[in-house]
C-alpha positions as CSV (number, residue, x, y, z in Angstrom):
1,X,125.0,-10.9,138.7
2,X,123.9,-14.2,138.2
3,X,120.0,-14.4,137.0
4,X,117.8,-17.4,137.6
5,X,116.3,-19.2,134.3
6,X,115.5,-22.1,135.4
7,X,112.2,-22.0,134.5
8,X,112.5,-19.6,131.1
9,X,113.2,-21.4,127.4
10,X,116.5,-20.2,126.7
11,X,118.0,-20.7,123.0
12,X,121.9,-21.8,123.7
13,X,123.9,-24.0,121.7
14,X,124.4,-27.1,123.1
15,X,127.8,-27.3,125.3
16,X,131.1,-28.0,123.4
17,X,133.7,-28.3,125.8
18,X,136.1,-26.9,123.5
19,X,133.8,-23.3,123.3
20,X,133.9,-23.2,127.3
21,X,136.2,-20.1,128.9
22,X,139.3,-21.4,131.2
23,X,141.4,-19.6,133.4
24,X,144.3,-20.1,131.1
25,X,142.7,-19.6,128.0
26,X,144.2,-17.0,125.5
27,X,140.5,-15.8,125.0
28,X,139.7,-15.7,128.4
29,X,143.0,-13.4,128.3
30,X,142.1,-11.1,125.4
31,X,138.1,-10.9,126.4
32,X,139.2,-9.9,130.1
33,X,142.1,-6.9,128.8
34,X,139.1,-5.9,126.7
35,X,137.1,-5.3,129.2
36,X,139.3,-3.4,131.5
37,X,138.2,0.4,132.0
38,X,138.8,2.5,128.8
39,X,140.8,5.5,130.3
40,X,141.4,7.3,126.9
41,X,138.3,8.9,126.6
42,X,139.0,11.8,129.1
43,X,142.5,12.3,128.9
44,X,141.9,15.8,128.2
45,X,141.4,16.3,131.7
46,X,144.4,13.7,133.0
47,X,146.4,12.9,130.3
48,X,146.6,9.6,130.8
49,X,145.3,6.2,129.4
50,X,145.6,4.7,132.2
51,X,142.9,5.9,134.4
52,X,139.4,7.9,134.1
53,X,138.1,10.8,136.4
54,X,134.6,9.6,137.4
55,X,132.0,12.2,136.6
56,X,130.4,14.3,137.2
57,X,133.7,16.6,137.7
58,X,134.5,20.3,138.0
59,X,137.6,21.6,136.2
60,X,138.9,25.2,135.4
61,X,140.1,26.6,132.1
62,X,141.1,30.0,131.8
63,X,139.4,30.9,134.8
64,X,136.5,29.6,134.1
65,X,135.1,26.7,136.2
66,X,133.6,24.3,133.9
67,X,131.1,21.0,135.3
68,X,131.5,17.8,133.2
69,X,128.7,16.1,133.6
70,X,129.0,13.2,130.7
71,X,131.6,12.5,127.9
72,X,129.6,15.3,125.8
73,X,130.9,17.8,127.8
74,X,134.8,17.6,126.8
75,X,133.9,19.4,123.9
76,X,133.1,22.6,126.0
77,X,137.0,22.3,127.2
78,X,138.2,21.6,123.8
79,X,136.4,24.6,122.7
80,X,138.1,26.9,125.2
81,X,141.4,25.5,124.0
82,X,141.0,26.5,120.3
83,X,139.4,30.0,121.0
84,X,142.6,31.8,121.4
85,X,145.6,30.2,119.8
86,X,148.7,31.9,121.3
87,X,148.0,30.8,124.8
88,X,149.2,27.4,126.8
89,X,146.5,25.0,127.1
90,X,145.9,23.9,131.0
91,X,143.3,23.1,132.9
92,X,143.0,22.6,136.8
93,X,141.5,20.1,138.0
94,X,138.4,21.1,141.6
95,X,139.8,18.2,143.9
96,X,138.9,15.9,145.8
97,X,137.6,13.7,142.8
98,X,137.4,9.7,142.6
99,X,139.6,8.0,139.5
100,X,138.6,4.5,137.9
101,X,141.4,2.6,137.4
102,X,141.9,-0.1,134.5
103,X,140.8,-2.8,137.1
104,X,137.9,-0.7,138.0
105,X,138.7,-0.1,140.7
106,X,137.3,3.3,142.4
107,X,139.6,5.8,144.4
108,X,139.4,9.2,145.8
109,X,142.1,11.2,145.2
110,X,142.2,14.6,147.1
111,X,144.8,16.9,145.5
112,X,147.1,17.4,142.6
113,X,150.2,15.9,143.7
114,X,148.4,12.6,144.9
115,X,146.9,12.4,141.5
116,X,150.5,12.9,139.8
117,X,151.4,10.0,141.8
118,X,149.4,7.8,141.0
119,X,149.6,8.5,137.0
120,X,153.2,8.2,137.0
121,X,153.0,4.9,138.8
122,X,150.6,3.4,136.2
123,X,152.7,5.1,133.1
124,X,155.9,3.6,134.4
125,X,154.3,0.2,135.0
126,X,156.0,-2.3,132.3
127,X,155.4,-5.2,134.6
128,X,152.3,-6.3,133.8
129,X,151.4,-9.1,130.6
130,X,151.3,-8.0,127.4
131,X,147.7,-9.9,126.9
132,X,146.6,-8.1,129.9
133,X,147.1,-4.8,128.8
134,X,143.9,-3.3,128.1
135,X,142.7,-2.8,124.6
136,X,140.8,-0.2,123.9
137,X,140.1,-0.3,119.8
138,X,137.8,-2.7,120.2
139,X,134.4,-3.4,122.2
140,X,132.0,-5.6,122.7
141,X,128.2,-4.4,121.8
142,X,126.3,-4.9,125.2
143,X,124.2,-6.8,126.5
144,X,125.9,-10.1,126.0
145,X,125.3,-13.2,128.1
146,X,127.2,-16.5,129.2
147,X,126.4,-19.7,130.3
148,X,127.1,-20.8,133.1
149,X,127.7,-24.6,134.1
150,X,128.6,-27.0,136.7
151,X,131.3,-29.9,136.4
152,X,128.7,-32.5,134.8
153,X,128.8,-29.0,132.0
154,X,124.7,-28.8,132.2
155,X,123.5,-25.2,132.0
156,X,122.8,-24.0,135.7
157,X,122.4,-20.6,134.9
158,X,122.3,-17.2,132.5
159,X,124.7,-14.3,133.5
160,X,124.0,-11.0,131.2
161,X,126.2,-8.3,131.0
162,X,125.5,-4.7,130.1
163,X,128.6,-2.9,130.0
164,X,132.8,-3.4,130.7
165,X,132.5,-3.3,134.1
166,X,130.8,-6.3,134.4
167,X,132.5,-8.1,131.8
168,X,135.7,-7.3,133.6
169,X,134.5,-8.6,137.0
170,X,132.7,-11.8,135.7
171,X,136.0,-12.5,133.8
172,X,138.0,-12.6,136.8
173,X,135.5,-14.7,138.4
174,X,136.5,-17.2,135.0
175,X,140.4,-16.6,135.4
176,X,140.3,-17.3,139.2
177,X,138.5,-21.0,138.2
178,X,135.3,-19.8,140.3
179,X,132.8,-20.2,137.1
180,X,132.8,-22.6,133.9
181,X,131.0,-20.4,131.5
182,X,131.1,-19.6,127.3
183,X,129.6,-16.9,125.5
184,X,126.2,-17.3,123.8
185,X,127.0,-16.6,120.3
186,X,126.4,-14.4,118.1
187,X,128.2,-11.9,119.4
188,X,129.0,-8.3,117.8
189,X,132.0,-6.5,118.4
190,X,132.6,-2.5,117.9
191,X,136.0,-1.6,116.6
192,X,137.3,2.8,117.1
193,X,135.6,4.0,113.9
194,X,132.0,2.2,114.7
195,X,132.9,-0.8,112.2
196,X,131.1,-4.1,113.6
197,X,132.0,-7.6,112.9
198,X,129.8,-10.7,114.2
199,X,131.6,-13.5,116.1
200,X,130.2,-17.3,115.8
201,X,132.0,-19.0,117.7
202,X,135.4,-18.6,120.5
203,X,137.8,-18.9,117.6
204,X,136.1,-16.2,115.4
205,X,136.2,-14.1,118.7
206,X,139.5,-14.7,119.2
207,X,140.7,-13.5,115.8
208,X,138.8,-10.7,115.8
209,X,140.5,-9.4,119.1
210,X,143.9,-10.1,118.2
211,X,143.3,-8.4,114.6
212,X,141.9,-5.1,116.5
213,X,145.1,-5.3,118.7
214,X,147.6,-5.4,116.2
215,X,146.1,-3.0,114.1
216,X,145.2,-0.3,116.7
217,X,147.7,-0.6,119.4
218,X,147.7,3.2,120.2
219,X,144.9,4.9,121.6
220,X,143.5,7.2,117.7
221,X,147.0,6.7,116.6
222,X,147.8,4.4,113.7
223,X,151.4,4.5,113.1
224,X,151.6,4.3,109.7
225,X,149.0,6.6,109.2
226,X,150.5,8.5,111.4
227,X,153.8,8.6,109.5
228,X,152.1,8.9,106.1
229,X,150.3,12.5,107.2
230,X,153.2,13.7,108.8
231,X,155.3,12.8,105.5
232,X,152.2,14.7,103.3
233,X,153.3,18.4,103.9
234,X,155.4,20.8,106.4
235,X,154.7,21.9,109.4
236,X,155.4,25.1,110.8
237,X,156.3,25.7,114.5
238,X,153.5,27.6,116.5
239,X,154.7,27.6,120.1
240,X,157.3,26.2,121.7
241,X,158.4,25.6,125.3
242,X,161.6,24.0,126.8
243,X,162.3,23.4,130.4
244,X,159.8,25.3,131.2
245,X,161.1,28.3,129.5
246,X,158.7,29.9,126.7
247,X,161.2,29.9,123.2
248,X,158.0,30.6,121.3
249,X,160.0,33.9,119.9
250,X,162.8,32.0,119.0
251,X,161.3,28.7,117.3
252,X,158.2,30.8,115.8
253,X,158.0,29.8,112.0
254,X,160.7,27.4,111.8
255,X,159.6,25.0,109.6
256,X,160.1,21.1,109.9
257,X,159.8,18.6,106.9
258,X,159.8,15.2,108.0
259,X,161.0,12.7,105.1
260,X,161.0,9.3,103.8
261,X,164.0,7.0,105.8
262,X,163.9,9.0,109.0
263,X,165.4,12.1,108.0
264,X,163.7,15.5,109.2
265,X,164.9,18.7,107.4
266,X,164.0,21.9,109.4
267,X,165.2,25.9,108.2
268,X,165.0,28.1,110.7
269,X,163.9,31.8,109.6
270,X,166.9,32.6,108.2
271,X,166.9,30.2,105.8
272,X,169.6,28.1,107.5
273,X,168.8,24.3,106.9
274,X,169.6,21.6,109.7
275,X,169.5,18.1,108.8
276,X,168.0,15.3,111.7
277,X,166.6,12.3,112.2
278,X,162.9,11.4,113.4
279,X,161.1,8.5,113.8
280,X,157.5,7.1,115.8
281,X,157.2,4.5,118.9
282,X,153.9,3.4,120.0
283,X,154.1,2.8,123.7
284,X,151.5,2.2,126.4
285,X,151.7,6.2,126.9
286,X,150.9,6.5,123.3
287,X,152.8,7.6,120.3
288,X,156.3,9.0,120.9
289,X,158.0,11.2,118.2
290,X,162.1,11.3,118.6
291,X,163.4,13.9,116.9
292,X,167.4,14.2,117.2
293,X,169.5,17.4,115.7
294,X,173.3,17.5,116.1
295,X,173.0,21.2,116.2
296,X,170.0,21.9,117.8
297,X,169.4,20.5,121.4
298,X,166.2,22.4,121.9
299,X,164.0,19.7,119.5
300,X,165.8,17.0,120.4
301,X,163.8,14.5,122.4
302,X,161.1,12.3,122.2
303,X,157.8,14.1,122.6
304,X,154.3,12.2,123.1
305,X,151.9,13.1,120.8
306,X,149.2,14.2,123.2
307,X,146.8,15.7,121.3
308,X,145.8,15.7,117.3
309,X,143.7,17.1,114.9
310,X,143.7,18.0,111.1
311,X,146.2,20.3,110.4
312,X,147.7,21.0,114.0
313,X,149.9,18.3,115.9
314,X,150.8,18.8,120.1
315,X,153.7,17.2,121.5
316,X,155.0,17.5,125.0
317,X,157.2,15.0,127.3
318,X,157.5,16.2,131.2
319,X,159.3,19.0,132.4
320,X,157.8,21.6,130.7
321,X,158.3,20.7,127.3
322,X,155.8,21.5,124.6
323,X,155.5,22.1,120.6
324,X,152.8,23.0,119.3
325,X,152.8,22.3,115.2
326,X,150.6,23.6,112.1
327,X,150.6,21.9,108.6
328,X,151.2,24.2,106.3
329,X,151.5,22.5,102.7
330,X,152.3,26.0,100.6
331,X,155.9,26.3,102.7
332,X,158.5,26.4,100.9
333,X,161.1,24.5,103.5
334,X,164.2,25.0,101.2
335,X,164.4,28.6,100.0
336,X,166.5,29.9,97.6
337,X,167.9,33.2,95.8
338,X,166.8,31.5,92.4
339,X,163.5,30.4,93.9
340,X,162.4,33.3,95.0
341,X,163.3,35.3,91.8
342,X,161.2,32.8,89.1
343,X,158.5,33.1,92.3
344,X,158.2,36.7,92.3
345,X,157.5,36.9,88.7
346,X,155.0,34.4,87.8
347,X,151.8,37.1,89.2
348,X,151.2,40.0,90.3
349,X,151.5,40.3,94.5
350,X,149.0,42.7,96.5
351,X,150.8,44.2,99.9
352,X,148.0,43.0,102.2
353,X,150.2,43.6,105.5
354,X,152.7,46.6,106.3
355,X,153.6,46.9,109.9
356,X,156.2,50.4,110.1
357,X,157.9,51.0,113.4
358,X,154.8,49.6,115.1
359,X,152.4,51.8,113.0
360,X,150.0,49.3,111.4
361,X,147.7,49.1,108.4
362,X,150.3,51.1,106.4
363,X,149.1,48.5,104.0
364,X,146.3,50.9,103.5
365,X,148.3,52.9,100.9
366,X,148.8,50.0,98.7
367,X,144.8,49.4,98.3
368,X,144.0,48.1,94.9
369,X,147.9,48.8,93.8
370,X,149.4,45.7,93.1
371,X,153.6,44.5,92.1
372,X,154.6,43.8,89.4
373,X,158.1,41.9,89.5
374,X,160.0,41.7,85.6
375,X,163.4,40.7,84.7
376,X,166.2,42.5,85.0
377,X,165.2,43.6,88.2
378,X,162.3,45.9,87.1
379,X,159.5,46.4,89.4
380,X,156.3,48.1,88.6
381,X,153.6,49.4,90.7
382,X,150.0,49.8,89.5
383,X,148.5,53.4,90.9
384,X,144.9,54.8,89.2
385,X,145.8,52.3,86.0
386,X,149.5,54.0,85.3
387,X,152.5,51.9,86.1
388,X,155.3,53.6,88.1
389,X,158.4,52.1,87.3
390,X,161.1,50.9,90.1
391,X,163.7,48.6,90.3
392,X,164.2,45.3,93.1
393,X,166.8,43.5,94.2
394,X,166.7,39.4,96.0
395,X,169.6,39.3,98.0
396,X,171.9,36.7,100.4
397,X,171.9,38.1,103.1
398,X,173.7,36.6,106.6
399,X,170.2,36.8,108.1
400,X,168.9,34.6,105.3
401,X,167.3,35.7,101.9
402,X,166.1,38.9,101.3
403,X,163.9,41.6,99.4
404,X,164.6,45.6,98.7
405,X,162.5,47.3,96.6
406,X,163.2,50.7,95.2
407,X,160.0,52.9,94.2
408,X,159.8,56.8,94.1
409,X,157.9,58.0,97.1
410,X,157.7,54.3,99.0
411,X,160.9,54.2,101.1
412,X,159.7,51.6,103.2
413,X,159.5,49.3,100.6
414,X,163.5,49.5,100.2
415,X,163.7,48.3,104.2
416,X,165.8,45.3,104.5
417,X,163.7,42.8,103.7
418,X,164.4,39.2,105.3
419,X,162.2,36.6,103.6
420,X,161.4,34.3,106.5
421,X,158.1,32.3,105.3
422,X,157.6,31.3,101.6
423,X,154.4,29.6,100.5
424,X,152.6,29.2,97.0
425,X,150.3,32.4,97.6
426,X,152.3,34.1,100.1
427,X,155.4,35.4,101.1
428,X,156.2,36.7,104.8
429,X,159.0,39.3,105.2
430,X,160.5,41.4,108.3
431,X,163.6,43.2,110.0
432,X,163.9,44.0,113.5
433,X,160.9,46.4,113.9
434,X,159.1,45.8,110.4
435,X,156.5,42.8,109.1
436,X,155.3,42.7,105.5
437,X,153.5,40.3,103.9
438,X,153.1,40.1,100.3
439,X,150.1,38.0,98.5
440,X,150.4,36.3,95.0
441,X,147.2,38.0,92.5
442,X,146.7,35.5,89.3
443,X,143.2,36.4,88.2
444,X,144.3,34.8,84.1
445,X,142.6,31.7,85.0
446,X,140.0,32.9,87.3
447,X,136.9,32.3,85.7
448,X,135.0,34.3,88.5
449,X,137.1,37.3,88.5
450,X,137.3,37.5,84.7
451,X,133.3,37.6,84.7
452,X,133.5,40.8,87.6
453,X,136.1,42.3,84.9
454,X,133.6,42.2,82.0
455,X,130.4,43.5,84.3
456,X,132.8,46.5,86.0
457,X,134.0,47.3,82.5
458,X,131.0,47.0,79.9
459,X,128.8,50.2,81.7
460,X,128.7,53.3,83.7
461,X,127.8,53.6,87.7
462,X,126.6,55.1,90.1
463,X,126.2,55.3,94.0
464,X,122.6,54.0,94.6
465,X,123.3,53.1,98.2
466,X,126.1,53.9,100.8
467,X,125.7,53.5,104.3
468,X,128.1,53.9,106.9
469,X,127.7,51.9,109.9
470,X,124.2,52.3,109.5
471,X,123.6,56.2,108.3
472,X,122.5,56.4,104.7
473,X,124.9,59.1,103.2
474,X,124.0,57.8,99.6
475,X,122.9,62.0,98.9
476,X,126.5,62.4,99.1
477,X,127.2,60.9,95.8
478,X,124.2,62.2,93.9
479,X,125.1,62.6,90.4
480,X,128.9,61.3,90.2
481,X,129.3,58.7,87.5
482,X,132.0,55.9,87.8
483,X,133.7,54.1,84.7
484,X,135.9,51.1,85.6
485,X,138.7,51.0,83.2
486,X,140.5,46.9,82.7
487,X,143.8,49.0,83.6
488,X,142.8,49.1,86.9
489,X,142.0,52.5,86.7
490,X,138.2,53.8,88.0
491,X,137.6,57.6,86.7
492,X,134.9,59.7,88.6
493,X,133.2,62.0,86.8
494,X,131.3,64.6,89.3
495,X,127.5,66.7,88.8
496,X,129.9,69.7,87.6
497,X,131.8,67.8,84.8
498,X,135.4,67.8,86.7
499,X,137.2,64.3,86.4
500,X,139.5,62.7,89.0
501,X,140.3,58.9,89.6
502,X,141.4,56.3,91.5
503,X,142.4,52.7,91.8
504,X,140.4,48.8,91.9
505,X,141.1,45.3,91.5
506,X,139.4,42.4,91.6
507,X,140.7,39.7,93.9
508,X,140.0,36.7,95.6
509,X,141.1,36.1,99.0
510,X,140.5,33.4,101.5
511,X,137.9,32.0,99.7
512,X,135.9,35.6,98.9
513,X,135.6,37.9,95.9
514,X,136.8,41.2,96.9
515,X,136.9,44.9,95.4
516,X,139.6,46.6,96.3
517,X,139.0,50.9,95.6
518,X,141.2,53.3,96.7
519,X,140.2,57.3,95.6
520,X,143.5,58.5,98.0
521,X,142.4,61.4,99.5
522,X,139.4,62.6,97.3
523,X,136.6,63.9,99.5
524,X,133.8,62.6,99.6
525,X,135.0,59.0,97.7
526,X,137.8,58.7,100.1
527,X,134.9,57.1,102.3
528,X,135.4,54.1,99.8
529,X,139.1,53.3,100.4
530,X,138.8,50.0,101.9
531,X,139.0,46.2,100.4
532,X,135.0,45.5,99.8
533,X,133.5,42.1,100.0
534,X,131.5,41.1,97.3
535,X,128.0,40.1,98.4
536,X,126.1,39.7,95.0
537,X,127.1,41.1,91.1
538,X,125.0,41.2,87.6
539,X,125.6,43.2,84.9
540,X,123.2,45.8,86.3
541,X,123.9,45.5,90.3
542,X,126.8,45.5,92.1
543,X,126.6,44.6,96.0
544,X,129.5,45.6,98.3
545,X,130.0,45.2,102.5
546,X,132.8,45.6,104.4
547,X,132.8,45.1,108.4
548,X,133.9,48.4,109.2
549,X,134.8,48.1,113.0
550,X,135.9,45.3,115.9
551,X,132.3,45.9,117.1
552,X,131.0,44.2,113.8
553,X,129.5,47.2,112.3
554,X,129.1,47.4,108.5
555,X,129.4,49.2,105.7
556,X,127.1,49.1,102.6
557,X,127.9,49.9,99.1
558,X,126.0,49.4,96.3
559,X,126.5,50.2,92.7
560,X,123.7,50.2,90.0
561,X,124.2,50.5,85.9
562,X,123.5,54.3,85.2
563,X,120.9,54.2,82.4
C-alpha cells in the first residue's frame, strides 16, 4: 500500500502535530467504524447488516435460479418479489459462497445452517464499542491519501486509498501505533442520499462523522421519519404469519392506525376496535416496531422492519413470524352505523364486484346501473334512465355493521351484508360465501365527465367501427342510430324504425374515463355490454376499447356524429 514519492512534488500542508491520527484518537475511532464493510447493501439475500455475500452469487427465487453478478442485479430479485403479491417472499441461497465480514475479513461458508450461525453470532454481538460500530450513512469519496511520517514528523511517504477496504486496513495499521499519518485535506464525504460536504481539517472531519451518526443510526431508517409516515394514514393487513402458521385468512383486512403518544387502534373486520400500544427502537438489527394488545397475542411482539417501500411496510422477527402491511389512507379505521348512513348518501355507488356462491362477474348485471341511497331508507336503482324504487337498511349486526338492500328482481342484493372495509371511494362487503364491492360515482364536479355528458347528449350516432378481437362486424350495425339521453338512458333506433334501449354512464375509475353500456339481452347490441375505456372523444368522434380477454385481445368501438 505504501507508494514511493520521494522524488514527486507533492502539495501537503505542512505537519501540525495536532492534525496527525493516534491510536487513541476519537477520529481515528470514527474514520476506522466508517470504513468497516457496508453489509446493508445486500441484505435482500442475508438479512443481515452485519455481513455481505461476495459476488458473483447464485440464488433461487421461485424456482428460478438467478446469478448476481453486481449490486445492479438485486433488483431482478426484488422484481420477482412484487410480481405476485399473495405469495411469501424467500429466496435460497446455491452454497458454498464466501461472506465479507465488517472487518473484511473473507470466509467460505458451505451450507445454510453454517451461515445461520454465523449471522446470529454477529446480531447478538453487543460487546463490541459503540465508536466501533460500523456506520454506514456516511462515506468517504475515494481516492483519498495520507501522509505518512517518521518520529522527527517529516513526510516519508504518500499512501492512497481507493475504496473501504483499504481505509479499514491502513486504519488498523494507525490504531495498532504501526504508522503516524494525517489525511491530506480537502476531503469529501458522501452521506445515504448522495449529499456531500468537504472537510478542511480533522475537526471538520470529525463533526461531520458524528453528525451523520446521530442522524442516520439505522441502515434507510430515520426514526422520526419513520414514526411520522407511519402516523400519516392506516394500514391494512395483507399477510400474516405466526409461528410459522399462515393466519393470513384470519388477519386479512384488519386495519391498524398507529397514533400520536404510542397508542395503536386496530378493528378487525367486524368492526370490533382493540386499543394497544406501539412504539420504534433502532438497534444494530435495524428498526424494531413493538406492538402490544391485551387481547390479541397474535400482534404482539416486536417485529424488525425488514423491508420498506412507499405504501407497503414488512415486518418479521424469527420463528416464522411475518406481517406484511399496505397504506391505505381512504380506510375508515372506526366505522359506524351513522357513518356509513351520511356515507352512502353523499353519491351515487356503481356495483363494480358481485361474487354469488362462487359465480363471479354477477356484477355484469349492474353495468351502467348505478345506487342511489335517500333518506328514509329509500334506495333507487338506475335501469335504461327509469328509477326502480327499493328500500335499504344499515344494520348492527354481531358480526359488525352491515348492509341489506331490498330491490324487485335483485335478491342478492338483500344478502346479509357485513361491511368489512370502508374507504372514501369504496366500500367492501361479504357473508360467508358472498363478496361485493360497491364504488362511490360523483361526476357534479368532474369537469371531464361533464364535457363526455354534453358530446354524448348534443347529437345522434352511429356504429362506424366495431371489431371484435380483431373481426370487423361494423355491417352488423348498419343503419341503427343511437341517442344518449342525460338520464342515463341510450335509445336505439334500428333501419326498420322499431325502438329499444339500454343503459350508460360516464365514469372515471382508477385514473381512466370509462363508458359503461349495457343493451341486456338485445341482439346484436348485446355485443356492447361491457365497461369501455375511453381512448379519444370530440364532439364528432367517439373512441372506445376494452381488453376483451386474459390473452390481451381487444375490442374496438367507435362511434361517429350521424350527419
Amino acid at each position: 500500500m505504501f507508494t514511493s514519492c520521494q522524488d514527486e512534488v507533492l502539495d501537503i500542508t505542512p505537519i501540525d502535530e495536532t492534525q496527525t491520527l493516534v491510536a487513541e484518537s476519537q477520529l481515528t475511532s470514527l474514520i476506522s467504524a466508517t470504513s468497516k464493510n457496508d453489509g446493508s447493501k445486500d441484505n435482500i439475500i442475508d438479512g443481515t447488516t452485519c455481513i455481505s455475500v461476495k459476488l458473483p452469487v447464485i440464488v433461487k427465487v421461485r424456482g428460478i435460479e438467478i446469478r448476481i453478478d453486481s449490486e445492479a442485479d438485486y433488483i431482478k430479485i426484488k422484481r420477482l418479489y412484487d410480481e405476485f403479491e399473495d405469495d411469501i417472499d424467500r429466496l435460497d441461497i446455491i452454497f458454498p459462497i464466501t461472506i465479507i465480514t465488517g472487518n473484511h475479513e473473507e470466509i467460505t461458508i458451505e451450507n445454510a445452517e453454517q451461515l445461520s450461525e454465523i449471522i446470529a453470532a454477529c446480531n447478538d454481538d453487543d460487546d463490541e464499542d459503540e465508536e466501533e460500530r460500523e456506520i454506514r450513512c456516511i462515506d468517504f469519496q475515494f481516492p483519498i491519501a495520507f501522509s505518512v511520517y517518521n518520529r522527527d514528523f517529516s513526510v516519508i511517504d504518500v499512501v492512497n486509498i481507493e475504496n473501504r477496504r483499504q481505509l479499514y486496513l491502513f486504519m488498523k495499521r494507525v490504531k495498532n501505533s504501526e504508522v503516524i499519518a494525517s489525511l491530506n485535506f480537502p476531503v469529501t464525504m458522501v452521506l445515504k442520499n448522495g449529499t456531500t460536504l468537504t472537510a478542511e481539517n480533522n475537526e471538520q472531519l470529525r463533526r461531520i462523522i458524528e453528525a451523520a451518526k446521530d442522524n442516520c443510526e439505522v441502515e434507510d431508517f430515520s426514526k422520526e421519519r419513520l414514526e411520522n409516515y407511519l402516523k400519516k394514514c392506516p394500514w391494512v393487513v395483507y399477510e400474516f404469519k405466526r409461528d410459522n402458521q399462515d393466519n393470513t385468512s384470519e388477519f386479512e383486512q384488519y386495519a391498524i392506525n398507529f397514533k400520536e403518544d404510542g397508542v395503536v387502534i386496530m378493528r378487525s373486520r367486524n368492526g370490533d376496535m382493540l386499543t394497544g400500544t406501539w412504539g420504534l427502537r433502532p438497534t444494530r438489527r435495524g428498526v424494531l416496531l413493538k406492538m402490544e394488545f391485551d387481547n390479541l397475542a397474535d400482534f404482539t411482539l416486536e417485529w424488525l422492519l425488514y423491508d420498506y417501500e412507499d405504501g407497503k411496510i414488512k415486518v418479521y422477527e424469527e420463528g416464522g413470524n411475518k406481517i406484511v402491511l399496505k397504506r391505505n389512507c381512504e380506510v375508515v379505521v372506526n366505522i359506524t352505523k351513522e357513518r356509513v348512513e351520511n356515507f352512502l348518501k353523499e353519491c351515487l355507488w356503481r356495483v363494480v364486484e358481485l361474487d354469488i356462491e362462487g359465480v363471479d362477474d354477477v356484477e355484469d348485471n349492474y353495468i351502467g346501473t348505478p345506487l342511489k341511497f335517500f333518506e328514509n331508507n329509500v334506495v333507487k336503482i338506475r335501469v335504461n334512465g327509469e328509477l326502480i324504487e327499493g328500500t335499504y337498511q344499515v344494520l348492527v349486526r354481531n358480526a359488525g355493521i352491515g348492509l341489506e338492500i331490498t330491490l324487485d328482481g335483485r335478491p342478492e342484493l338483500k344478502l346479509q351484508w357485513v361491511i368489512n372495509f370502508l374507504g372514501e371511494n369504496k366500500i367492501e362487503l361479504k357473508n360467508e360465501n358472498n363478496e361485493m364491492v360497491l364504488r362511490r360515482h360523483c361526476p357534479d364536479n368532474d369537469g371531464d365527465l361533464n364535457y363526455i355528458l354534453d358530446v354524448l347528449v348534443s347529437s345522434s350516432w352511429e356504429v362506424s367501427l366495431y371489431k371484435d378481437d380483431g373481426i370487423d362486424e361494423t355491417q352488423d350495425y348498419f343503419m341503427y342510430t343511437l341517442d344518449f339521453i342525460e338520464t342515463g338512458r341510450v335509445k336505439v333506433t334500428d333501419p326498420n324504425n322499431g325502438i329499444f334501449g339500454g343503459s350508460w354512464l360516464a365514469f372515471r375509475n382508477d385514473g381512466y374515463l370509462k363508458l359503461a353500456l349495457n343493451f341486456g339481452t338485445q341482439i346484436p347490441f348485446d355485443e356492447f355490454n361491457d365497461r369501455w375505456k375511453i381512448v379519444s372523444i370530440t364532439p364528432n368522434r367517439i373512441e372506445l376499447l376494452d381488453i376483451s380477454g386474459s390473452d390481451g385481445t381487444e375490442d374496438i368501438l367507435v362511434l361517429e356524429k350521424k350527419s
